[in-house]
C-alpha positions in Angstrom: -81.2 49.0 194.3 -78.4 46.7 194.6 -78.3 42.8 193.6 -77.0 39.9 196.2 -73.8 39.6 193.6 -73.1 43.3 193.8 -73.3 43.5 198.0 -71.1 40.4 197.6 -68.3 41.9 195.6 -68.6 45.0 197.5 -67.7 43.3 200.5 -64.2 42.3 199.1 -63.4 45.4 197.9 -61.5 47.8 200.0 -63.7 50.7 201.4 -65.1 53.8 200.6 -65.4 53.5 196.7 -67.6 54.9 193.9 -69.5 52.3 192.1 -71.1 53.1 188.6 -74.0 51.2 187.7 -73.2 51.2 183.8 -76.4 49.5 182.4 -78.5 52.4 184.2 -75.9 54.9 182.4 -76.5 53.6 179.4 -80.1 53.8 179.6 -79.4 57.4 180.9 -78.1 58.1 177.7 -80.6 56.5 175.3 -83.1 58.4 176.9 -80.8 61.8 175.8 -80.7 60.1 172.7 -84.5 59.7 172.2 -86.0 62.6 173.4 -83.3 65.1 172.4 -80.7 64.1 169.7 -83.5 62.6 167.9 -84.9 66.1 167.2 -81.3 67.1 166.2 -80.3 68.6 169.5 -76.7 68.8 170.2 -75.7 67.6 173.9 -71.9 68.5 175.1 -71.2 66.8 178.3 -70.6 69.1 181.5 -66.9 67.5 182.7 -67.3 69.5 185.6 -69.7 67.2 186.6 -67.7 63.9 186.1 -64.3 63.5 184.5 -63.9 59.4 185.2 -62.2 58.6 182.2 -64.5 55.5 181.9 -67.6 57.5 181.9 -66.2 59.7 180.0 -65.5 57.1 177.0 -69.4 56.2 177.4 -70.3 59.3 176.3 -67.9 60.2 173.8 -68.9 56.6 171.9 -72.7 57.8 171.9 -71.6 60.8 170.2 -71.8 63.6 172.5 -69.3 66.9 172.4 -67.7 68.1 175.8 -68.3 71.3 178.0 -65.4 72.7 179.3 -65.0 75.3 182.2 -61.5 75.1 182.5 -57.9 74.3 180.3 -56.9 71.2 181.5 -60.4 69.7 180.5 -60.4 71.0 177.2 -57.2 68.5 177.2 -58.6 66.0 179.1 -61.3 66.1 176.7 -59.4 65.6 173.5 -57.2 63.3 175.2 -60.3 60.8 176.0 -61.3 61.2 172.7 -63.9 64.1 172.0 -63.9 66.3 168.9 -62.5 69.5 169.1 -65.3 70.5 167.1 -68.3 69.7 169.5 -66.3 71.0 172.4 -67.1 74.8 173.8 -65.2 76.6 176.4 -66.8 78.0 179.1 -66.2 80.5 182.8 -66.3 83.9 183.9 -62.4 83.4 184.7 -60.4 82.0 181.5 -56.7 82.4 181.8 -54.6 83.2 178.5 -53.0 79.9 178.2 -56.2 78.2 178.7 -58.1 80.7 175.6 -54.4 79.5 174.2 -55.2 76.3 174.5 -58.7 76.6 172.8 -56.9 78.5 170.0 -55.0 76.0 169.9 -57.4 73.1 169.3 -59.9 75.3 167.4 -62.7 74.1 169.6 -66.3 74.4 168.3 -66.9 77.5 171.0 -65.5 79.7 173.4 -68.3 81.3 175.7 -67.5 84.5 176.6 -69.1 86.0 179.3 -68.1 89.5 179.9 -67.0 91.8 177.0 -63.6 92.4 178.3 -63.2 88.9 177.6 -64.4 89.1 174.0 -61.6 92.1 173.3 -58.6 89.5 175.1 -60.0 87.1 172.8 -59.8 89.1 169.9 -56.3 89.9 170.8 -55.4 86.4 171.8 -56.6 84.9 168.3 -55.0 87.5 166.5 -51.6 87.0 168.1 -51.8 83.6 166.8 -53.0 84.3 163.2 -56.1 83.0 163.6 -59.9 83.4 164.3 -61.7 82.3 167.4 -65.2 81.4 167.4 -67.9 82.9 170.2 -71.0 82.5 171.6 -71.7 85.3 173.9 -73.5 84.2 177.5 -75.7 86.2 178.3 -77.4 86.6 181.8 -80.9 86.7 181.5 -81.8 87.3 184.9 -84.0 84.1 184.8 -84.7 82.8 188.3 -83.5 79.1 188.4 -85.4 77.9 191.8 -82.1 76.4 193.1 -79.6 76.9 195.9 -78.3 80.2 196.1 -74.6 78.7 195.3 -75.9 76.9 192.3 -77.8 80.1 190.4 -75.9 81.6 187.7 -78.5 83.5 185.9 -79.3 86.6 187.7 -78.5 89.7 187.6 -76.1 90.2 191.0 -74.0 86.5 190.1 -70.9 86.7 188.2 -71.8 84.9 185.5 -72.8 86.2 182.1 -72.5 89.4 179.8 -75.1 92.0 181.9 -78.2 93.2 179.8 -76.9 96.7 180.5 -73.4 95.8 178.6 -75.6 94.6 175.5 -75.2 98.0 173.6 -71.6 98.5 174.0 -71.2 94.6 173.0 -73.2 96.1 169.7 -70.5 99.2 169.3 -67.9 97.0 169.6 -67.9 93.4 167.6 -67.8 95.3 164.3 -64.1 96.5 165.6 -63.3 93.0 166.3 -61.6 91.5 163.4 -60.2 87.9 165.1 -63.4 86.6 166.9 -66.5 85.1 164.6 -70.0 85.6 166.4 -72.0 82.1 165.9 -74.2 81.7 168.5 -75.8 83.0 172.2 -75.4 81.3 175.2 -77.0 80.9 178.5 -76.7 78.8 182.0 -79.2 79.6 184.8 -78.2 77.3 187.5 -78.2 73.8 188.4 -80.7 70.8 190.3 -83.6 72.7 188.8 -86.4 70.6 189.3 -89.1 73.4 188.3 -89.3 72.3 184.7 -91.2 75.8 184.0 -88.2 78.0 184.7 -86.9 76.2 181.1 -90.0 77.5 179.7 -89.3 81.1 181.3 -85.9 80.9 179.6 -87.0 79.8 176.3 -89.3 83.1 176.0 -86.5 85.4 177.4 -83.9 83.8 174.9 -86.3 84.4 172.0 -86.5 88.3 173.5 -82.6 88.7 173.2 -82.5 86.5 169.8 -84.8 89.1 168.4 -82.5 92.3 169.7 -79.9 90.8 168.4 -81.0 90.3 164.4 -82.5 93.9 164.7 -78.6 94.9 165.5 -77.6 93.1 162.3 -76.4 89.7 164.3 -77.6 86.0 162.7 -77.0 83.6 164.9 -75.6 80.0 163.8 -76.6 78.2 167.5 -78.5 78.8 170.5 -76.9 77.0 173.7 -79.3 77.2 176.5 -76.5 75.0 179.0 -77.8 72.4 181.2 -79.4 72.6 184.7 -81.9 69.4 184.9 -82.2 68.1 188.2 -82.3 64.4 189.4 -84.6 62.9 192.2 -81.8 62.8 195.6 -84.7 61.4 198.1 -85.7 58.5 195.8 -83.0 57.3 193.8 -84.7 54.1 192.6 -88.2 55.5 191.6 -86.9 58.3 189.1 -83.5 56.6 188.0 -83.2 58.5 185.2 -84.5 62.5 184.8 -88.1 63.2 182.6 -86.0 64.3 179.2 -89.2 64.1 177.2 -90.8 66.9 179.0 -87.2 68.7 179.5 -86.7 68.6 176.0 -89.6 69.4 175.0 -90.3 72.7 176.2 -87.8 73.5 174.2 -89.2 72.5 171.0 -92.4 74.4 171.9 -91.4 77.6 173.5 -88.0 78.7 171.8 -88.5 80.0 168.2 -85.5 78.5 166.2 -84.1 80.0 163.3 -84.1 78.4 160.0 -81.1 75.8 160.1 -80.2 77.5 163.4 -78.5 74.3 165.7 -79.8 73.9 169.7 -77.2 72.9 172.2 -77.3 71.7 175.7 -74.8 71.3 178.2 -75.9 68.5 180.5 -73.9 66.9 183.4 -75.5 66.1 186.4 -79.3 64.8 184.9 -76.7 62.4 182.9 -74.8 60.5 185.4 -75.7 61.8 188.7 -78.1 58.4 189.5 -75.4 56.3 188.1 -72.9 56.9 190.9 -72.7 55.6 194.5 -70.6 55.9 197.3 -70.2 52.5 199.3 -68.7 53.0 202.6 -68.1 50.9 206.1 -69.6 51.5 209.3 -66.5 51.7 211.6 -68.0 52.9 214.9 -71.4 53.6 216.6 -72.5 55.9 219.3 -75.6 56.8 221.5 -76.0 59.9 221.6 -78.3 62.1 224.0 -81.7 62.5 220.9 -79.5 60.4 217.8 -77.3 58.3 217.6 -74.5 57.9 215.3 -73.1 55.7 212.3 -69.7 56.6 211.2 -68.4 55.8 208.4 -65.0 55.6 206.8 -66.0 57.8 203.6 -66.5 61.5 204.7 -66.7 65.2 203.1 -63.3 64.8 201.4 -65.4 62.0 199.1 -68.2 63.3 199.4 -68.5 67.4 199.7 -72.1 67.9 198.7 -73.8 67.8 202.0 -71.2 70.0 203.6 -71.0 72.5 200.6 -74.9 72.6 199.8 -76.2 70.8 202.4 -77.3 68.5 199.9 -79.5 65.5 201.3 -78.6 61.8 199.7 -80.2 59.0 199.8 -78.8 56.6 202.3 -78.8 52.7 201.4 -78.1 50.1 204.5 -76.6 47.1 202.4 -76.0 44.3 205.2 -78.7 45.1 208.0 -82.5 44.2 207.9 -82.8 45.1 211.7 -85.7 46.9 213.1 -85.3 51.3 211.9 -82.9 53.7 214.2 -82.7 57.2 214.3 -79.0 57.7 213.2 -77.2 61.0 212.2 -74.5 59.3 209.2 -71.4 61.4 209.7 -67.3 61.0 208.1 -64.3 60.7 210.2 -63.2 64.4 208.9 -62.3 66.7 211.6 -65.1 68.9 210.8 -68.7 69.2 212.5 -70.0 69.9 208.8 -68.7 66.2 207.6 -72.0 65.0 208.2 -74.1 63.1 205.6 -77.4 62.8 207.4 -79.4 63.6 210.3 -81.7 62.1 212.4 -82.4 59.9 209.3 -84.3 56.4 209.9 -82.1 53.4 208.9 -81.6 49.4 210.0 -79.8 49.0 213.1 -75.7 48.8 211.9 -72.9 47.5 213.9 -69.2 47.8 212.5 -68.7 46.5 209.4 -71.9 46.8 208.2 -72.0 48.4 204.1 -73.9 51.4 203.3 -74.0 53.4 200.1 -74.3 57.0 199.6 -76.5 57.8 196.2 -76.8 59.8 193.9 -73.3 60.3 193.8 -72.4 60.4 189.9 -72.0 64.0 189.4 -70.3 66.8 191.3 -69.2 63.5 194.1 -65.6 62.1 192.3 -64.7 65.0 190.5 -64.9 67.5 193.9 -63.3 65.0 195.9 -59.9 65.7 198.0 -57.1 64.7 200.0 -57.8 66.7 203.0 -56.6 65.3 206.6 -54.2 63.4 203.7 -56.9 60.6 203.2 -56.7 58.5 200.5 -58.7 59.0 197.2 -61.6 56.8 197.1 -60.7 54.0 194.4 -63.3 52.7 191.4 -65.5 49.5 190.8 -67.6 49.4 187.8 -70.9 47.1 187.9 -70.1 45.5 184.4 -66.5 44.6 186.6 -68.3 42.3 188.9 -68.6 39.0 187.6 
């Protein structure tokens, strides 16, 4: 929901932008706070999901590490602040200069997920005189629930070292003098809303923990990644994502070793509710069974819907009018740059705001200049006076 001010300022303000609504992020991330660092939980942020530098410096001042899937956010991490330390390294792909730049760093984790990996590694550190710490990902084959682009934690996706590869991974680390074992780690997917496939996890983590101390291994962390899900149809109702009963399955189902640390890797359940996309009506059409509302933001700010075909929540801010069918499309030259269809809204004419929610994870960060458009530009609520 957006205040009189806030439609106000957004009319001065050159179209389409993202708009963070900071007091809901930082409620956001009490909430982590309360139900999850409070039981001494560690939390790295996914940057994949958001790499605003702003939001960013939110969550480095509440104390949370960084999850990286990639080189350059390892440095964008440490740039905006985050302690190499409470950073870990993660993808099926990791080129040598970006384990070199973990190496580099001496990041808190690099999570290897295939055991080819674990031997460059062990190559790589030693080349440098130095040691690399590892959490091995395992893939549990744990159904996520999900979109099929979005699951990561069965057995025919690319993610994750294969159950099968587990006793060769035994054979080998002994040989391995330049990585350090510390911890396991697992990712199933993402937008799980089916809070008992965490549950499901926790008992097949507890299964691999086991095999792994009767092969002689003592694990310092368990990182069970991120996956929470946000409410997309009703934005204002669940604001912010039921950590209390997300974190707690945890607690109850995965057996914890004595002093052994829990990590997460959250993203999207942090600051997906916190961003919007505010657009402009520039034209509308009748159309034979719809009609349609076109805006001036399209897939290259917005690629959800066309990738996923993800369904947002769409907000008319300047029209009360009596409810129109309207498909909500972008000026893209693409049929798939389509936001919405047949979705009731107040009658718009041109010029008329609308805003896109739901749009703080995996919206800014996947955004490009195809056709040669323009990046969207930034407005912050605590901006608006």
């Amino acid at each position: 929901m957006f205040s009189d001010r806030q439609i106000k300022a957004f009319r001065s303000y050159r179209t389409p932008f993202y708009f963070y609504d900071i007091e809901l992020l930082g409620r956001t991330i009490e909430s982590v706070k309360d139900f999850g660092v409070s039981k001494g939980y560690h939390i790295h942020f996914a940057l994949k999901a958001n790499n605003n530098t702003r939001i960013l410096e939110f969550l480095r001042d509440a104390g949370f590490g960084a999850d990286c899937v990639s080189g350059k956010e390892i440095e964008k991490a440490i740039e905006t602040g985050f302690e190499p330390g409470k950073i870990a390294f993660a993808g099926v792909g990791k080129t040598d200069e970006e384990i070199e730049t973990g190496l580099r760093h001496d990041i808190f984790s690099f999570n290897c997920e295939s055991v080819q990996e674990i031997e460059v590694l062990n190559e790589l550190a030693g080349r440098h005189n130095t040691n690399a710490r590892i959490a091995l990902r395992l893939n549990p084959n744990v159904q996520a629930n999900t979109h099929k682009y979005i699951t990561t934690g069965l057995h025919e996706n690319k993610f994750g070292i294969p159950a099968d590869d587990i006793p060769a991974l035994f054979d080998l680390l002994p040989y391995l003098n330049n990585v350090i074992v510390t911890g396991l780690h697992f990712h199933i997917g993402s937008q799980i809303l089916d809070l008992d496939t965490f549950r499901n996890l926790s008992e097949r983590v507890n299964e691999l923990q086991n095999n792994f101390e009767e092969n002689g291994i003592i694990l310092g962390h368990i990182n069970v990644g991120g996956g929470l899900g946000i409410d997309y149809g009703s934005p204002d109702k669940n604001p912010i994502p039921d950590f209390e009963t997300y974190f707690g399955l945890f607690q109850k189902n995965l057996h914890l070793r004595k002093d052994q640390e829990l990590h997460f890797e959250l993203g999207r359940s942090v600051v997906g509710q916190a961003g919007n996309l505010v657009s402009k009506v520039l034209f509308t059409k009748t159309g034979k069974t719809t009609n349609f509302a076109i805006l001036d933001a399209g897939m290259t700010e917005l690629i959800r819907p066309a990738l996923y075909q993800a369904q947002h929540h769409v907000d008319v801010l300047t029209s009360q009018k009596p409810l129109k069918k309207y498909d909500v499309v972008g000026p893209i030259c693409e049929t798939s740059d389509t936001f919405r269809n047949g979705v009731l809204l107040p009658e718009v004419v041109r010029g008329d705001l609308v805003a896109i929610r739901s749009c703080g994870a995996y919206g800014q960060v996947m955004s490009s200049d195809y056709n040669l458009r323009e990046r969207a530009s930034t407005l912050y609520s605590d901006e608006i006076e």
